[in-house]
KOLKOLZA-507807 format. One record per residue (C-alpha): residue number from 1; residue in one letter; y, x, z. Coordinates in nm, 2 decimals. Layout:
! residues N
NUM; A; Y; X; Z
...
//
This chain:
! residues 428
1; X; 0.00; 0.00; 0.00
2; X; 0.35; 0.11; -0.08
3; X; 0.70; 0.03; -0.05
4; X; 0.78; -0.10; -0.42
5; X; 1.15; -0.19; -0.36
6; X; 1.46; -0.24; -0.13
7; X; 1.73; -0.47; -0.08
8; X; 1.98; -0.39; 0.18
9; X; 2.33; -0.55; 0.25
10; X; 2.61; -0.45; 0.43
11; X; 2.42; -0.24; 0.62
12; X; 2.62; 0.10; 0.75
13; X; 2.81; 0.25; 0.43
14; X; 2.62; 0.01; 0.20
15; X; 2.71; -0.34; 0.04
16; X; 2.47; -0.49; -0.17
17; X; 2.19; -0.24; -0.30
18; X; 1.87; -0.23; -0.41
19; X; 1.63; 0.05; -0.50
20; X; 1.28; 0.07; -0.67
21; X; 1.08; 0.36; -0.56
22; X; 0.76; 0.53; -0.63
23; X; 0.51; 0.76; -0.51
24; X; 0.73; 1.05; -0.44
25; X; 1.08; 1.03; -0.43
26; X; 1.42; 1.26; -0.37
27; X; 1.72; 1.12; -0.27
28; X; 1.98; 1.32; -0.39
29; X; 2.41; 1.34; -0.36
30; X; 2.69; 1.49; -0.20
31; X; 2.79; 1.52; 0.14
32; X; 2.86; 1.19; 0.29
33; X; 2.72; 1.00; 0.02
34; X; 2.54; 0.82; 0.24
35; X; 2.22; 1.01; 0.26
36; X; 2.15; 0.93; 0.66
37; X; 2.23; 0.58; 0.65
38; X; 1.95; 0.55; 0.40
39; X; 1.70; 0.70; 0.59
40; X; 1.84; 0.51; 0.88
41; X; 1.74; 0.20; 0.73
42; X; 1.43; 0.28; 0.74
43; X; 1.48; 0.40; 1.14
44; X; 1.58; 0.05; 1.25
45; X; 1.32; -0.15; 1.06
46; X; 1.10; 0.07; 1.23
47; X; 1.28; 0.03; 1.59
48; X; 1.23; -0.35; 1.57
49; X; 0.93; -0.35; 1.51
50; X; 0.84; -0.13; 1.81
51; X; 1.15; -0.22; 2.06
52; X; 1.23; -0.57; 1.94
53; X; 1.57; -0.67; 1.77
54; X; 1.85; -0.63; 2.03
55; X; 1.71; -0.31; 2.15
56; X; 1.70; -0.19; 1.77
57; X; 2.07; -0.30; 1.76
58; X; 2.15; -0.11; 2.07
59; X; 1.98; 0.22; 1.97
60; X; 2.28; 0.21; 1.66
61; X; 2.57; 0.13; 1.89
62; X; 2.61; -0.23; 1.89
63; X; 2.60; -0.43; 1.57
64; X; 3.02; -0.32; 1.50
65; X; 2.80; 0.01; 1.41
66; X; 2.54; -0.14; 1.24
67; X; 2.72; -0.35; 1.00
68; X; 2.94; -0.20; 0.67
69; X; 3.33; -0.17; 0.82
70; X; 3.45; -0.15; 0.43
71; X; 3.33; -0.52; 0.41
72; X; 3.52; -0.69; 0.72
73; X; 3.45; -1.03; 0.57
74; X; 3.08; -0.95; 0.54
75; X; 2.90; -1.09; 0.87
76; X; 2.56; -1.08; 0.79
77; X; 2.30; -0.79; 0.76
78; X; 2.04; -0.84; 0.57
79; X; 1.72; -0.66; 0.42
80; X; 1.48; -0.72; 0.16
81; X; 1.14; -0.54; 0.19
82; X; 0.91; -0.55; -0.13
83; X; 0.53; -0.41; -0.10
84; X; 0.26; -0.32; -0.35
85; X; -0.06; -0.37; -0.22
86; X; -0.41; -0.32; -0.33
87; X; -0.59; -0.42; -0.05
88; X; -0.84; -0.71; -0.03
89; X; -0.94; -0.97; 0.27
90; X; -1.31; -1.12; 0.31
91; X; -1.32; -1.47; 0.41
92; X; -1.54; -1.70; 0.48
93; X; -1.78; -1.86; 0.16
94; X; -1.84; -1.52; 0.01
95; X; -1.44; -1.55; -0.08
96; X; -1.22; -1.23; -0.13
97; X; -0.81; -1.27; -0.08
98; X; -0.65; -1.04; -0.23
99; X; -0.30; -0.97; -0.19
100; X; -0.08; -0.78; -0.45
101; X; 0.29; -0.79; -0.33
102; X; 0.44; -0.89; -0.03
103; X; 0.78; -0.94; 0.04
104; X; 0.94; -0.96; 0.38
105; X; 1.37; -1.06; 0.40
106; X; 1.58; -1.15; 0.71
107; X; 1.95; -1.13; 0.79
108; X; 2.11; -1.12; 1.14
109; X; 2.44; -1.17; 1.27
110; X; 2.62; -1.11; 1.61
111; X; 2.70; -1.46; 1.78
112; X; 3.08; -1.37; 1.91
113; X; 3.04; -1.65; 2.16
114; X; 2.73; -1.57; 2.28
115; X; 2.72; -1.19; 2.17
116; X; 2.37; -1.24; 2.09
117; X; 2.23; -1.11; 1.73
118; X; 2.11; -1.43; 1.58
119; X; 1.79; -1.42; 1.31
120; X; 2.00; -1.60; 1.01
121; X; 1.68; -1.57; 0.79
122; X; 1.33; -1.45; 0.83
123; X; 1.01; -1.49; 0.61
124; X; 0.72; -1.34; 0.45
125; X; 0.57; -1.40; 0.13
126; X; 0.23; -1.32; 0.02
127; X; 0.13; -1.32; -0.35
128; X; -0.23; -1.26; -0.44
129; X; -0.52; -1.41; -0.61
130; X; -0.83; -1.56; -0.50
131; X; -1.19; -1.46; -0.59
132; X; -1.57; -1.62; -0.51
133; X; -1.83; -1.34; -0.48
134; X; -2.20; -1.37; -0.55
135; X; -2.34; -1.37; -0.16
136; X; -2.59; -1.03; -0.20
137; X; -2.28; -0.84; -0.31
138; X; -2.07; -1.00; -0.03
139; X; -2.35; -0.86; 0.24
140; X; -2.34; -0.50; 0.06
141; X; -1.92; -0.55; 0.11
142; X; -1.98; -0.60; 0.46
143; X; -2.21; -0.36; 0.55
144; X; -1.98; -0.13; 0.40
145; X; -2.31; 0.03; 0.18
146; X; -2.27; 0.42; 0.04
147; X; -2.20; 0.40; -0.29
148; X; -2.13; 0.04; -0.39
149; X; -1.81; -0.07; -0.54
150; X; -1.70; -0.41; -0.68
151; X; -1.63; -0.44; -1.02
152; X; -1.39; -0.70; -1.18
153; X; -1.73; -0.84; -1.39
154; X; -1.82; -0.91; -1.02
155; X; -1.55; -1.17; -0.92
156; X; -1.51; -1.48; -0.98
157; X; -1.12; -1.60; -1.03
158; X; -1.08; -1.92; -0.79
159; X; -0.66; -1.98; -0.77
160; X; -0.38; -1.75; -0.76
161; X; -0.21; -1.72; -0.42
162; X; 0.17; -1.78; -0.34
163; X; 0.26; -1.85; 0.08
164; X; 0.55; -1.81; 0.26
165; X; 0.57; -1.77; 0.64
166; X; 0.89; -1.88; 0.76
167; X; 1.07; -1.82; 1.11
168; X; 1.29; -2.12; 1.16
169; X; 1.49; -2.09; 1.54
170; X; 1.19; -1.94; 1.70
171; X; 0.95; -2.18; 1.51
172; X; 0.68; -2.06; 1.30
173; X; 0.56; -2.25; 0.99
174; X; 0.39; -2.18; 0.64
175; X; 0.45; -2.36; 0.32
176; X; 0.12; -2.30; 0.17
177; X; -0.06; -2.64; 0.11
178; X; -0.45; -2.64; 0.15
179; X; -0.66; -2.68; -0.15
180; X; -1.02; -2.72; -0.26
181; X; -1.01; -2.32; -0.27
182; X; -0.83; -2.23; 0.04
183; X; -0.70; -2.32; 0.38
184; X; -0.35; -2.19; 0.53
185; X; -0.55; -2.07; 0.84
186; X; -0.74; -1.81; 0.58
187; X; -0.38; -1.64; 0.55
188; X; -0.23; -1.70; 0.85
189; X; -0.49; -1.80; 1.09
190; X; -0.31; -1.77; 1.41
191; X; 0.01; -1.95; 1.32
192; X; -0.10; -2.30; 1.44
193; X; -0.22; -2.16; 1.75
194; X; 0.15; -1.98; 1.79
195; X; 0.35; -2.30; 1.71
196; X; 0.11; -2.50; 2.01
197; X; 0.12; -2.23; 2.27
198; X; 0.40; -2.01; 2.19
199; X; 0.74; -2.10; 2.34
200; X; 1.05; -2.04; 2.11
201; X; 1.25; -1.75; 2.09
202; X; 1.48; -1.80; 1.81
203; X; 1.63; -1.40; 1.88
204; X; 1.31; -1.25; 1.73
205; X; 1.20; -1.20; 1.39
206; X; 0.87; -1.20; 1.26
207; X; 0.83; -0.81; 1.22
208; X; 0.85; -0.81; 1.58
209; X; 0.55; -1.02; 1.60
210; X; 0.33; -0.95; 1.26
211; X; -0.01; -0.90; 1.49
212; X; 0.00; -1.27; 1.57
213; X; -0.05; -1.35; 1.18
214; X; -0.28; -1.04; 1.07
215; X; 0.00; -0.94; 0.87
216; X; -0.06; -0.56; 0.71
217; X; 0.05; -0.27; 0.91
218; X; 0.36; -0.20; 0.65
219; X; 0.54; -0.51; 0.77
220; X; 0.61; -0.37; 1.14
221; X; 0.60; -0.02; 0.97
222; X; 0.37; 0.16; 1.17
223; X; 0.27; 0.39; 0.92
224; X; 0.64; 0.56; 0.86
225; X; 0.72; 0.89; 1.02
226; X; 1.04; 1.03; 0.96
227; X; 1.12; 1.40; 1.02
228; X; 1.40; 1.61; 1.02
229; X; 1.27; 1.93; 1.15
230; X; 1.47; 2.17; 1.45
231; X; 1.30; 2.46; 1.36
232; X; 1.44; 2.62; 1.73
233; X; 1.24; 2.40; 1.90
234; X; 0.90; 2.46; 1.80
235; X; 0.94; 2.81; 1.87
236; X; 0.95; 2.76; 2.28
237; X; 0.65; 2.73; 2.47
238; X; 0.58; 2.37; 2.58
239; X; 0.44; 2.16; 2.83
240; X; 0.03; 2.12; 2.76
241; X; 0.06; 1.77; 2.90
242; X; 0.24; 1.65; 2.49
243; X; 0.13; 1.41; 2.25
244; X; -0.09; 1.53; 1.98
245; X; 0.09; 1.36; 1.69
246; X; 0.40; 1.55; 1.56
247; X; 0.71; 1.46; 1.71
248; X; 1.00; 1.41; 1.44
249; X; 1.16; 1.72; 1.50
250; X; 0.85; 1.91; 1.55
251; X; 0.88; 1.99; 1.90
252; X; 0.57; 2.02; 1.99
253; X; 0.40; 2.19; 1.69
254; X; 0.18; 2.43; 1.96
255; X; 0.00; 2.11; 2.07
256; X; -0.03; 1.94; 1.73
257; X; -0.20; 2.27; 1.58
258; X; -0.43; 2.34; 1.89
259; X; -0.56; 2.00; 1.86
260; X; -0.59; 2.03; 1.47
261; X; -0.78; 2.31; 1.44
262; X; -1.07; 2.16; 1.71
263; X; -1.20; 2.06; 1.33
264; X; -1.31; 2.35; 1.15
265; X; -1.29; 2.12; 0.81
266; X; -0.91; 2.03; 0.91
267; X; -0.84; 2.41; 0.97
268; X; -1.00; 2.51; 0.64
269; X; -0.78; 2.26; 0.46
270; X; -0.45; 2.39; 0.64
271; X; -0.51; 2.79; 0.57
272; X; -0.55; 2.70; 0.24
273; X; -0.24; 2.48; 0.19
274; X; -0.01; 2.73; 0.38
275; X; -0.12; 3.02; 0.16
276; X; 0.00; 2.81; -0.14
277; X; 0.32; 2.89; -0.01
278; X; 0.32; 3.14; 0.26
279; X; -0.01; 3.39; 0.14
280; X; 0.07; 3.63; 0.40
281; X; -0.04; 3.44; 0.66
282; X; -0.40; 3.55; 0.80
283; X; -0.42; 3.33; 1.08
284; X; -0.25; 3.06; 1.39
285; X; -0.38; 3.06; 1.73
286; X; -0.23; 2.91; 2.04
287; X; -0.18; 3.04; 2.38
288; X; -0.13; 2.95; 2.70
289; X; 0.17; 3.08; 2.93
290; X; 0.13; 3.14; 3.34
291; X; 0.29; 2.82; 3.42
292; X; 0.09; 2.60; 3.21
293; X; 0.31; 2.62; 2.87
294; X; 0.16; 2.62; 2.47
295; X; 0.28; 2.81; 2.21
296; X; 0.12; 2.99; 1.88
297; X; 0.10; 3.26; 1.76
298; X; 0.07; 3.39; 1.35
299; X; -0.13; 3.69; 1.24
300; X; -0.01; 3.82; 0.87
301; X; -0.23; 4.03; 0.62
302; X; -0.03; 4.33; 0.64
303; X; -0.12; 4.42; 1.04
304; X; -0.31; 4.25; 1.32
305; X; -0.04; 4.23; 1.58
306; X; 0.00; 3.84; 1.69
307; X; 0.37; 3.76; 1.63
308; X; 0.44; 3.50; 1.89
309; X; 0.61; 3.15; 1.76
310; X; 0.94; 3.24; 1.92
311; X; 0.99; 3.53; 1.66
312; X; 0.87; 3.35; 1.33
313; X; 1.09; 3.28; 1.11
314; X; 1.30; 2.91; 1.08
315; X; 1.14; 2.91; 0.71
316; X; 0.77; 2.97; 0.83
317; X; 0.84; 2.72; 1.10
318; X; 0.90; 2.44; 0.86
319; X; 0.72; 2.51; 0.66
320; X; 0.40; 2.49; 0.89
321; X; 0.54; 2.18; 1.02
322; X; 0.59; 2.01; 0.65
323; X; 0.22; 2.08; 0.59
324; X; 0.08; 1.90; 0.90
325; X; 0.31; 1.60; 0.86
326; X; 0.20; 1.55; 0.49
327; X; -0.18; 1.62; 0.48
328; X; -0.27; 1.56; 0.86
329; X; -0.06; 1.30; 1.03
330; X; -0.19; 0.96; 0.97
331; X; 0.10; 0.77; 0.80
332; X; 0.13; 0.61; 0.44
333; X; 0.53; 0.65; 0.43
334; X; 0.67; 1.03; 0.50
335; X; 1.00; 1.12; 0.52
336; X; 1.18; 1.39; 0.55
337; X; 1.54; 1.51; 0.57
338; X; 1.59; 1.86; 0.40
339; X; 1.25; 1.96; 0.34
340; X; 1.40; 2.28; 0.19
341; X; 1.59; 2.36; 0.46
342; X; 1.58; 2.78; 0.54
343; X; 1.36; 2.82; 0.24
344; X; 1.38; 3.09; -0.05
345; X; 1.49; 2.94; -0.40
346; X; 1.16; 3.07; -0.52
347; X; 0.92; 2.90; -0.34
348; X; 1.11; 2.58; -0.45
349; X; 0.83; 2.47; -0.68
350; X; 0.58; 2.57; -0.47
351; X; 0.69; 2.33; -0.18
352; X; 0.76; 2.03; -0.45
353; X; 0.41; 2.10; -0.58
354; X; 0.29; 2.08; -0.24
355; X; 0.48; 1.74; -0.16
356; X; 0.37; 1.59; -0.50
357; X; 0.00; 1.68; -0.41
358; X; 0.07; 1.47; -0.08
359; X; 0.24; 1.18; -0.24
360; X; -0.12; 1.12; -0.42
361; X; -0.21; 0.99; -0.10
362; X; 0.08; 0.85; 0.09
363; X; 0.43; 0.78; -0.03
364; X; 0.69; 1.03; 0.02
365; X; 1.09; 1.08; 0.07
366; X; 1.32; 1.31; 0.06
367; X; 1.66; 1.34; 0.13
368; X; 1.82; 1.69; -0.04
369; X; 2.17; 1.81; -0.21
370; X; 1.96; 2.17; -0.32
371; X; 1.98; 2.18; -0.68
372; X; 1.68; 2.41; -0.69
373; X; 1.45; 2.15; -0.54
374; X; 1.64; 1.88; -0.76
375; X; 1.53; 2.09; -1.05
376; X; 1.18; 2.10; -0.96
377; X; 1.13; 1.79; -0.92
378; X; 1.24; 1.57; -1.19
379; X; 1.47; 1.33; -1.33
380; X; 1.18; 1.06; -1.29
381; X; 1.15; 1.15; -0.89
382; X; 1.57; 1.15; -0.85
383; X; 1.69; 0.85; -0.67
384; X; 2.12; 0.90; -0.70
385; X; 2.34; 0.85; -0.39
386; X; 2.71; 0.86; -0.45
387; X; 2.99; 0.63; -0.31
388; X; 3.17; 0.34; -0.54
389; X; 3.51; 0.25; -0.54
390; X; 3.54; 0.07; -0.26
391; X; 3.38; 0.34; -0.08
392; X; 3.04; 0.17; -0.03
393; X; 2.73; 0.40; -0.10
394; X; 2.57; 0.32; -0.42
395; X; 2.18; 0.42; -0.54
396; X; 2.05; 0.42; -0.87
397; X; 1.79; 0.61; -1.07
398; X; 1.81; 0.75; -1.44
399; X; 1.62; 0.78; -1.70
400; X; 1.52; 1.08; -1.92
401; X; 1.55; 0.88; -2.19
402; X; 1.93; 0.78; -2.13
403; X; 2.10; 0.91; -2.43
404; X; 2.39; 1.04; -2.20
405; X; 2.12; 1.28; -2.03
406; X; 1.93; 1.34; -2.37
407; X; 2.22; 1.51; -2.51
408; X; 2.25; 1.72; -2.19
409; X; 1.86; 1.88; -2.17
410; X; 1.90; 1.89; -2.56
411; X; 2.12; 2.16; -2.52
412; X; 1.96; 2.33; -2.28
413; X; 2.15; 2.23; -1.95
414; X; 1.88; 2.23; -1.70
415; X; 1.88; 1.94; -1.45
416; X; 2.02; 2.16; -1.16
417; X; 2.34; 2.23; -1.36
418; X; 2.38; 1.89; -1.42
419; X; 2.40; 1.77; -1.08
420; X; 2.59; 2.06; -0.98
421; X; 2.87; 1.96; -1.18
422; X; 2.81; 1.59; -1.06
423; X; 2.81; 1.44; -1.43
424; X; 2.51; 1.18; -1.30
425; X; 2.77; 1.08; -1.07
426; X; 3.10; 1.01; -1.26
427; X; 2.91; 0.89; -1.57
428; X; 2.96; 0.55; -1.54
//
């Protein structure tokens, strides 16, 4: 599943704006193009979801922070999440539900009376198709059997699939009507229950609940890490008492690597990924202080004195870091601010290599104004960030096949030129 495209308005320094994205994608502009307020849109969706709405709110200042001060008039906030998905649901009959896109909106506003954030709008829609299964391939599905996997020649179409689940002043309801093929409760088979036993809370949206309606894990976005790596702080010793996923800044790298490389197959896979960039490297262990601190330790080729972590180098840091958050961390949106950050120009495609080899299993982001990693990866991969007129950010992709770009690489004006002189930028 991944996120196929975003609506946002009058959010931070954006009015109304919407993006499509792919597998791996670089946000590129200049300095305060707005760059950090669109990976903070991603930061909040992901802080209601795990702190609820007015805590989400709180963590950005208040909603006079949250909201777009260019558009005074503007009141609302609103976001439009689409998803592509490929995964299916078994149901009862020998039925499969599969669901292709789903799209989750809602818009807020601050109550001046009250000063409450108010949920203006909130729904999900799921779009999908039905199929019937024969009932000896269903009970090969289910027990999950080594080798087996459906084919299309296998299903049979039933009804194609279009429900909404709508949050109405705390209420809960679906618009789907039942049929000879299927029964609301198959897609949301918990919301009845909710609307009988649940009282109302018309300050909550659904993406602070999703769990009650065995929604997918993108909707309270669970699976999105970002990272904007401190390379300083992974080089202390910490406490061995940390959590064994990577913090955001990469804190506590020590922990995350000790714990890694418990699986000789994980540690395999990392040695060989670093040395794609940093070949020198012979080998990572972690140590243990007197008073009960981790840190690490790197070994090169060249001499077998242990270098401890707090003399490795801000690039190496990162760069270590990068790997682990894109091959080992379990989460299906990455991103990362400045993934370039303390590197040499050279080993700029190297490291987009590297992230496009992760973004065949897990969508990636980037945010960057380096024109040597802009020229690496790709007009196709360049999402443009620049501020309009009115002093809003704006975002929009181009094509390699816009005539205006044409005549640039025709000539020989390499990518990283073009940005440098901004001519994306002021072309319109």
């Amino acid at each position: 599943m991944m996120i196929k495209k975003i609506k946002v308005s009058n959010f931070k320094s954006f009015g109304e704006e919407e993006i499509t994205f792919d597998n791996f994608n670089v946000i590129v502009g200049p300095n305060s193009a707005g760059k950090s307020n669109f990976v903070e849109i991603f930061k909040f969706l992901t802080d209601v979801s795990k702190y609820g709405l007015e805590n989400a709110v709180s963590m950005q200042g208040g909603f006079e922070l949250l909201k777009n001060v260019i558009l005074p008039k503007e009141q609302e906030i609103g976001f439009e999440i689409y998803y592509q998905n490929g995964a299916g649901k078994l149901i009862p009959d020998n039925r499969i539900l599969e669901i292709t896109e789903i799209i989750y909106k809602f818009k807020i506003r601050k109550n001046n009376g009250t000063n409450k954030i108010e949920v203006v709008d909130d729904e999900v829609t799921q779009r999908g198709k039905l199929y019937s299964v024969d009932k000896s391939l269903m009970s090969k599905i289910i027990n999950k059997e080594s080798g087996f996997k459906l084919d299309e020649k296998d299903k049979k179409f039933l009804t194609d699939i279009n429900a909404k689940l709508t949050n109405k002043d705390g209420m809960i309801s679906t618009d789907y009507k039942d049929n000879e093929y299927l029964q609301s409760g198959d897609i949301y088979p918990i919301v009845r229950m909710f609307e009988l036993f649940s009282s109302k809370d018309e300050y909550k949206l659904i993406l602070e609940m999703p769990q009650m309606f065995y929604l997918p894990p993108t909707i309270y976005f669970d699976g999105i890490a970002i990272y904007d790596f401190d390379p300083k702080l992974p080089k202390k010793a910490v406490p061995i008492t940390g959590k064994t996923e990577l913090e955001k800044d990469g804190s506590n790298l020590a922990i995350v690597i000790k714990q890694l490389f418990k699986n000789e197959r994980n540690e395999r896979k990392f040695y060989n990924l670093i040395k794609k960039l940093l070949p020198a490297i012979n080998r990572i262990d972690v140590d243990k202080s007197a008073d009960k601190r981790m840190f690490f330790n790197v070994c090169e080729e060249h001499h077998s004195e242990r270098m401890p972590s707090c003399f490795i180098s801000d690039g190496t840091i990162n760069i270590i870091a990068m790997i682990i958050a894109l091959f080992f961390e379990d989460n299906m949106l990455v991103i990362i601010e400045e993934p370039e950050r303390n590197l040499h120009p050279k080993l700029m495609s190297k490291l987009v290599g590297l992230l496009r080899d992760a973004s065949r299993n897990k969508q990636i982001i980037l945010t960057t104004h380096n024109p040597e990693l802009v020229k690496y990866a790709g007009l196709d991969s360049l999402i443009f960030i620049s501020r309009n007129k009115l002093g809003c950010s704006q975002l929009k992709k181009v094509s390699k096949d816009d005539k205006f770009i044409k005549s640039f690489l025709g000539n020989h004006v390499g990518l990283d030129k073009i940005y440098i002189e901004n001519l994306l930028e002021n072309r319109d």
